[in-house]
C-alpha positions in Angstrom: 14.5 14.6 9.4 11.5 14.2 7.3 13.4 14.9 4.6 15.1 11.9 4.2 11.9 9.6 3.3 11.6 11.8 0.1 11.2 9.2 -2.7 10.4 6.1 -0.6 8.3 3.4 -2.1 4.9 2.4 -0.2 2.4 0.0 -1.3 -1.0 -0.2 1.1 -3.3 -2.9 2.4 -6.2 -2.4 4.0 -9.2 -4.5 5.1 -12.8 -3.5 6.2 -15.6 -4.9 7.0 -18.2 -2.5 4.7 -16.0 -0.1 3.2 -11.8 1.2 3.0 -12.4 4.2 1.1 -11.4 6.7 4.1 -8.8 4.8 5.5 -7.3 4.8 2.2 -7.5 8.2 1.7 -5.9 9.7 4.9 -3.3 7.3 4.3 -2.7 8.5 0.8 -3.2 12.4 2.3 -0.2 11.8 4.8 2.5 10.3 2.1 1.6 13.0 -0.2 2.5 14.9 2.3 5.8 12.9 3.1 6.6 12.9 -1.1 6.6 9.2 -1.3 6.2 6.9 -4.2 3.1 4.9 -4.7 4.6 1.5 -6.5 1.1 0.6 -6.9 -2.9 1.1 -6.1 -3.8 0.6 -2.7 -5.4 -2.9 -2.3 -8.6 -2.5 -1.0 -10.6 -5.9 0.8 -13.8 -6.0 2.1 -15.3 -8.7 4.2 -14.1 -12.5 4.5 -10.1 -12.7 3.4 -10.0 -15.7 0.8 -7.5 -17.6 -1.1 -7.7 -14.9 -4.1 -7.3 -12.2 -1.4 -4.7 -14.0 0.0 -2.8 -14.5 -3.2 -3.0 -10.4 -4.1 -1.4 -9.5 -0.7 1.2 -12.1 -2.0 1.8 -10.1 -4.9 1.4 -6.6 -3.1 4.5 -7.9 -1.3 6.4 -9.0 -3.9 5.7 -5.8 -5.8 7.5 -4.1 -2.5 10.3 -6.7 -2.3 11.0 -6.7 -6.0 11.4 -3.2 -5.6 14.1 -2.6 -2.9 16.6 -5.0 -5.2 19.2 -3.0 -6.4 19.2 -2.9 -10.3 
């Protein structure tokens, strides 16, 4: 069933309060695992979420949506 996923695109998010680093990690362990496609690096926020922050998760999600167009 598993199987099936092979080749998907992923992009991550994730948002701390001190620190992302292992959350980002086993993430990255278990899609390894799955053979899925990174379309990017993981974006990593720490602390207060501002209009800059807000503006990259814009674009993280574009990068995703721009990606499942067909070509």
């Amino acid at each position: 069933m598993l199987e099936a996923t092979i080749g998907r695109p992923y992009a991550l998010h994730v948002h701390g309060n001190s620190d992302t680093t292992g959350a980002i990690r086993g993430v990255e362990t278990i899609v390894t695992g799955l053979k899925w496609k990174r379309l990017r690096e993981p974006l990593s926020i720490v602390g207060e979420v501002d209009a800059a922050v807000r503006e990259a998760c814009w674009e993280l999600g574009a990068t995703v949506v721009a990606s499942l167009m067909p070509a």
